[in-house]
N, C-alpha and C positions, 0 to 999 in steps of 0.2 A: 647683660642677658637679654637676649630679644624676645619680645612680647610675641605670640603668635600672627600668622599673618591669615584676616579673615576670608576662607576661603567660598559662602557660599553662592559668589559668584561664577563660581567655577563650572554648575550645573547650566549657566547661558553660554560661558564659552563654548563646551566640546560639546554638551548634553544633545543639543537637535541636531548637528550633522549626525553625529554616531547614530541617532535613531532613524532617521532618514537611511542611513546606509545598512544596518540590520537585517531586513528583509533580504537587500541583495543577497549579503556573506550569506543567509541560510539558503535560499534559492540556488544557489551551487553547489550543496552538498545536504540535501537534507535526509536526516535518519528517520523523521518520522514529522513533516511539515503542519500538523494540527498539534501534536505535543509542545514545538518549539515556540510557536505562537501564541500556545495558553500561557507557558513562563514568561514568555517576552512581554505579553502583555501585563499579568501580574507583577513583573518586576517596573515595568514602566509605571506602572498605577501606584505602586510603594516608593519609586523615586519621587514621584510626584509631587506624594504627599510627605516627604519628606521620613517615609519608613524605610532609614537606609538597612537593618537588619533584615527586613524581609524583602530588599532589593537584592540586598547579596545574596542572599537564600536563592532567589530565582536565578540570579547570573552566575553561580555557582553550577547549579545545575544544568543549567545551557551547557559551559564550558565544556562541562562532561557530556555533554550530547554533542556536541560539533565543535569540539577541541581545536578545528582548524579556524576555525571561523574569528578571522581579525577582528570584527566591530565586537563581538561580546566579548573579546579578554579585555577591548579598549573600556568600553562600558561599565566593567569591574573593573578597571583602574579607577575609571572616576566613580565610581562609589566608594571604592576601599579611603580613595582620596578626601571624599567628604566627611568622611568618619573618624580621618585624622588614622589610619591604618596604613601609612605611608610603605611600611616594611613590605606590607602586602600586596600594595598599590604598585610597585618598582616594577616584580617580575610579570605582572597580568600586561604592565603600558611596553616592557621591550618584548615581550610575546607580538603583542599586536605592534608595532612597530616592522618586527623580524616577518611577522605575516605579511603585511601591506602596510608599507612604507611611507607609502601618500597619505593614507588616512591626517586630518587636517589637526592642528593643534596638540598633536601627542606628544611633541617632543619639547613644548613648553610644559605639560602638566609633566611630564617625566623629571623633567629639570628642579620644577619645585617639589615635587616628592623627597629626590636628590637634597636636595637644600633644607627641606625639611631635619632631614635626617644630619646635616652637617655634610655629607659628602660634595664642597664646594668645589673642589677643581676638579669633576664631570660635571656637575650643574652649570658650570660658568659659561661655556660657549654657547648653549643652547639658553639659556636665560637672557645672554646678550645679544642673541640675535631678535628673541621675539619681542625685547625691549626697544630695540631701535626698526626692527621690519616690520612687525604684525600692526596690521590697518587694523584692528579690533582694540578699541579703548577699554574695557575689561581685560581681555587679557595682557594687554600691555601695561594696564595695572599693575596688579599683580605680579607677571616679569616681574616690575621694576621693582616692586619690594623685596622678593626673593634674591634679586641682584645686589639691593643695596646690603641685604642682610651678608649676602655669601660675599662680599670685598672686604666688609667691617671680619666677617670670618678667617677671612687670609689675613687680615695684617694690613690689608689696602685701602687705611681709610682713607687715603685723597680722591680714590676712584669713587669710594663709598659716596664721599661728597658730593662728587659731580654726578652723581644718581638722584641723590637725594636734594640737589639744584634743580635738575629737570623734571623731577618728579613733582618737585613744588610750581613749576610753571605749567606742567600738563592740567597740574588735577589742583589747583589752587584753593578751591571748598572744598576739599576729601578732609575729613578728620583724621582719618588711620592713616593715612600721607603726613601729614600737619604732626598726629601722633610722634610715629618714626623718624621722622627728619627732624622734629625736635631736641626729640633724644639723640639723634644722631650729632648732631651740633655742637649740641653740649658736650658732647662724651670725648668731640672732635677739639673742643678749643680746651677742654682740660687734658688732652693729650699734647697739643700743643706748648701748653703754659710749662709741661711739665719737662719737657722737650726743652725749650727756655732755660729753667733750672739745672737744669745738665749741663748746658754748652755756655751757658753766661750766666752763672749764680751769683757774681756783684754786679751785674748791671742796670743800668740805670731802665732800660725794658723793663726787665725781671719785677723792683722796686714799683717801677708804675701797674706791672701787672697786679702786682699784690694789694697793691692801693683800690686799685678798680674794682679786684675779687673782694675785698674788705668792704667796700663803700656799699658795695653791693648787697652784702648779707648787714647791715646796717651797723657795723662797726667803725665806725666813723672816727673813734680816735686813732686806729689800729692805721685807719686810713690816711688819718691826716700825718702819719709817722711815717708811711710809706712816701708819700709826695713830696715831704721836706729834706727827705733821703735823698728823690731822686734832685730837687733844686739844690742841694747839696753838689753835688755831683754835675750840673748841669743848669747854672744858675737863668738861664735865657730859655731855657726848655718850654715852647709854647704848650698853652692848657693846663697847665700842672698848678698856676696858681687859682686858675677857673674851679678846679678841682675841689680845691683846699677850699674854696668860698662856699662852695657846693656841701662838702662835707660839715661845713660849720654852720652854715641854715638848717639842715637835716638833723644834726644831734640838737639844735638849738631849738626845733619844731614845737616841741612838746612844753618850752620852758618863753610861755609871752614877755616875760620879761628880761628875758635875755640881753645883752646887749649884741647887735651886730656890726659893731666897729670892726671889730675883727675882720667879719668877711666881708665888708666893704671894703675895708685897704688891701684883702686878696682880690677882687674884682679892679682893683682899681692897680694895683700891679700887673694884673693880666694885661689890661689896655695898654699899659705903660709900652709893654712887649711888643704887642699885636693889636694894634687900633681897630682893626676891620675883625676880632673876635664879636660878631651879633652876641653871638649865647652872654659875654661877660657883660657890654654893655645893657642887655637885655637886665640882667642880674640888678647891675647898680640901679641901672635907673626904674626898676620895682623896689628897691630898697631907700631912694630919694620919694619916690611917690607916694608910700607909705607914712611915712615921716613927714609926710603935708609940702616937701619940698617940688613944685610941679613944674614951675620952670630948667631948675635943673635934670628932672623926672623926662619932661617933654623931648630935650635936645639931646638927652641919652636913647630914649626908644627911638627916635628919628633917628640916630646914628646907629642902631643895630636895621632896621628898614634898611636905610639904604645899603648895607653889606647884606641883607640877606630880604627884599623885597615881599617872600611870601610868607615872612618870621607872624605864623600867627598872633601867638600871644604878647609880641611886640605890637602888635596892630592894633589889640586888646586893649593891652596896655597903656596905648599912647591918646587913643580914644577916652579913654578913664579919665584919663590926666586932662585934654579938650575938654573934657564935660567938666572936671573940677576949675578949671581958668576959665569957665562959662563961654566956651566957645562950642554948644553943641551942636553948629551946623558944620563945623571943619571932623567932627568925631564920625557921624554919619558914613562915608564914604571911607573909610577904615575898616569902621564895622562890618558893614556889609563885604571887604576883601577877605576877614576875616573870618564871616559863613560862607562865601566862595571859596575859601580853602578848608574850612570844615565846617560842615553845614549842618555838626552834631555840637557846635559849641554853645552850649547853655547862657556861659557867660555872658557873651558876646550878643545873643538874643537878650540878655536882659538890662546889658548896657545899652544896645540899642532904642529899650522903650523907654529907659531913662533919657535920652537924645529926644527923641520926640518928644517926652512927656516935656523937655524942656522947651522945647520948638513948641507947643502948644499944639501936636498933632496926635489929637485923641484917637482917631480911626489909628492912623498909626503904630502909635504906642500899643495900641488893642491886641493889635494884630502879633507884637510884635513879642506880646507876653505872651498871646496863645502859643506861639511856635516855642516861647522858654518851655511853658509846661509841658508841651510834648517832646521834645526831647529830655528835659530833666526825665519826666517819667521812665522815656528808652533806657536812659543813662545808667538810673538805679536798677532798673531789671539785669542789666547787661552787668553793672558791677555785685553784684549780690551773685552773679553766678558765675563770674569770672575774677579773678582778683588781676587789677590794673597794676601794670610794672612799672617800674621807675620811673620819669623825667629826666630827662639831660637837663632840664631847665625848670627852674617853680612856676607851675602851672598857673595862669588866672584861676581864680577864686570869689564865692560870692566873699561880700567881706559880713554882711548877714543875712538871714534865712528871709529870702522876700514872699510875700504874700502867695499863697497859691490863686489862680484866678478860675474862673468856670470858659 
């Protein structure tokens, strides 16, 4: 069910030409040119201010005074439209349309009214036109939400998608974009999955599908019975034992004394596979580092490096490891690729003033906590109001709470 789509930009699309144009339509046929004027004006002074009831009240009464007059039924359509009066909004925007045809942006607000209402195949040519032609970034806005809504309506959600692809590239900060194309996504890959299940319900797809959906909502054993399915099935299947290693750190999170033999000899089957998986070598060799083992720790993150050069938290990682083999002038130069690839990495700032503090460079290190605490600060504002999704990979971590500094 689609959420509405916010319309009170709609009073910058059409609102000032039609009022610019007003005056003319009544100058060609006026019944009484000071009565039309006092409404015209009262009803523009309650659009204004946002009184769309005593807007209509005046452009109602125009109507009836100059029944011909295209800009005031267009007028009335966008108010009826601001007020979510769509039924009423349809017949004032094809009145003015049927009057004067030119009138500018009518047949986009006609289309969403249309859309509004579910009526999408007349909505649809005229929404895809001002989606792809209108030089107005507001109302090509809008278009496009109305668009993605009326494909998802037909049945079209591949088209749906590729609306709501360009729509994420037009308007990239828009929330109600970011909104709807979320939803739409989602709605799109569990139609997909489900699609899967009809045309291939033993396969080895299918199996990993359900692994992934599982791992996802933190069912990890549910998970780890999917993946074994599909290496069942599929014994060389890249990723799948990456998977299992994944899912058994994650159920194992909560219990420190775990043992992770297990998903070390899955990390260590993956490589077997696939040498140049980064993410799996990535994996073991935070699980040798931990365990105090840093040599082997060292030549595993340099072997995800070099398959995957901008592998942050391998960068992280391997820095870690330098500074524990007391080599903190080789960790240096890691760290800092690893704030050039995210310059929001806290870690990575606070392993760096451990590098200095080891270098004996006080200024340094100084500096180099101030930039931790202000990002740690960002960090927690931004997770306390957003909850952070998954990892494909176990994120660096402090291993404990260091000092806050001034």
């Amino acid at each position: 069910m689609w959420s509405p789509v916010r319309r009170t930009a709609c009073l910058v699309v059409v609102g000032v030409s039609l009022w610019c144009s007003t005056h003319a339509g009544f100058a060609q046929q006026p019944p009484d040119p000071a009565v039309l004027q006092q409404h015209a004006a009262a009803g523009e002074k309650a659009l204004a201010e946002g009184r769309y009831a005593d807007a209509e009240r005046e452009y109602e009464r125009l109507r009836q005074l100059s029944p011909r007059t295209a800009e005031v039924h267009a007028r009335l359509g966008l108010i009826y439209f601001q007020q979510g009066k769509f039924s009423e909004a349809i017949p004032r925007l094809r009145d003015a349309i049927r009057l004067k045809p030119g009138l500018p942006k009518l047949d986009a607000l006609l289309a969403m009214s249309l859309s509004e209402l579910g009526q999408y195949d007349e909505a649809l040519p005229p929404l895809k036109a001002a989606f792809s032609q209108s030089a107005d970034p507001v109302l090509r806005r809008m278009a496009g939400l109305h668009l993605q809504r009326a494909y998802t309506g037909l049945g079209r959600d591949g088209d749906a998608v590729e609306v709501a692809l360009r729509l994420s590239r037009l308007y990239p900060d828009d929330p109600e974009v970011l909104y709807h194309s979320g939803r739409l996504f989602a709605n799109f890959a569990y139609l997909q999955t489900m699609k899967l299940a009809d045309v291939a319900p033993e396969s080895v797809w299918l199996h990993q599908a359900a692994g992934e959906a599982n791992e996802s909502q933190g069912f990890y054993d549910a998970a780890i019975r999917e993946y074994r399915q599909v290496l069942a099935m599929a014994p060389r299947r890249p990723g799948i034992h990456l998977r299992i290693g994944r899912a058994l750190l994650e159920r194992n999170k909560d219990t420190p004394s775990a043992d992770p033999a297990e998903a070390r000899e899955a990390f260590e089957q993956e490589l077997a596979i696939d040498p140049t998986n980064a993410n799996a070598a990535y994996e073991l060799a935070e699980l040798h580092r931990k365990a105090g083992e840093f040599e082997a720790a060292r030549d595993l993150f340099q072997q995800a490096i070099t398959h995957y050069p901008g592998f942050e938290h391998a960068l992280v990682g391997l820095a870690r490891t330098l500074i524990a083999l007391g080599q903190p002038a080789d960790a240096v130069p890691r760290l800092d690729a690893a704030i050039k690839a995210n310059p929001e990495n806290e870690v990575a700032y606070y392993q760096l003033a451990q590098a200095y503090r080891a270098l004996g460079k006080t200024a340094e290190q100084e500096e180099a906590l101030a930039d931790f605490n202000r990002v740690r600060s960002l960090r927690a504002q931004r997770t306390a109001a957003v909850p952070q999704p998954k990892r494909d990979v176990t994120p660096q971590s402090l291993d404990i709470k260091p000092p806050d500094r001034d």
